[in-house]
C-alpha positions in Angstrom: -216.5 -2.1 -70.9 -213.0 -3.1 -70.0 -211.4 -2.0 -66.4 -208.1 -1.3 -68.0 -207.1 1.8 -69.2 -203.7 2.3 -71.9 -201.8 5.8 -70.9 -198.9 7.0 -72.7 -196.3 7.9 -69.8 -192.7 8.7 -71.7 -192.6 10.9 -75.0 -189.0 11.0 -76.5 -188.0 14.1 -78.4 -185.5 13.6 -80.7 -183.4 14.9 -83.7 -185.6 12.9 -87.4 -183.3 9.2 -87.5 -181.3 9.6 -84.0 -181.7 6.0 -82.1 -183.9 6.9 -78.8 -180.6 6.4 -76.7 -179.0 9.1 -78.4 -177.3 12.1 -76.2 -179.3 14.2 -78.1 -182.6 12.8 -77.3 -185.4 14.2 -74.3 -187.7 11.8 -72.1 -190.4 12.9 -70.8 -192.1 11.0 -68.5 -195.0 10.9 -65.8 -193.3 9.1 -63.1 -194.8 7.9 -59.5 -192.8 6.5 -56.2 -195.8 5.7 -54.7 -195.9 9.3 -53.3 -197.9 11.5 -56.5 -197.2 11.7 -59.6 -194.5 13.9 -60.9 -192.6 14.6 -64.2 -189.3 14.1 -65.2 -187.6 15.8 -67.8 -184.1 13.2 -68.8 -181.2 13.7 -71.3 -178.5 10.8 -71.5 -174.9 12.5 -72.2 -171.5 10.4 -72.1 -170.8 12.5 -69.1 -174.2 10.8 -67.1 -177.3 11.4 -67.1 -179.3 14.9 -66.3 -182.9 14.8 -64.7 -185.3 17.2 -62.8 -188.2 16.7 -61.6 -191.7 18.9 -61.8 -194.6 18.0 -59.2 -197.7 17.2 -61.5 -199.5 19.9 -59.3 -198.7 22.9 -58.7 -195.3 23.7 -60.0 -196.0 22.3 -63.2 -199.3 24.7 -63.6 -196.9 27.4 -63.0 -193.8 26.6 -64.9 -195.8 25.6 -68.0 -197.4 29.3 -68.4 -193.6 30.8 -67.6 -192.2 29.0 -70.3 
């Protein structure tokens, strides 16, 4: 039994053929400063990037049923 473990931390939602770095493209990604892990939601437009952030806890049990 191995001690390492492979977890899938960024999904990319994007229009079918659109390069990953496209402005039209979505990351979603568990992300951790070393204080919790927390999700970020990210979209790349020529006018800078757009990110917020959902605590993996609490908020997030509560915004998935609300959306």
């Amino acid at each position: 039994m191995s001690e390492y473990e492979a977890r899938t931390t960024r999904v990319t939602v994007n229009k079918k053929g659109e390069p990953i770095f496209s402005h039209l493209a979505t990351h979603i990604e568990i992300a951790d400063e070393a204080g919790g892990e927390f999700l970020t939601v990210k979209q790349c437009r020529d006018d800078g990037e757009q990110c917020i952030t959902i605590d993996a806890g609490e908020e997030w049990s509560v915004l998935k049923l609300e959306i």
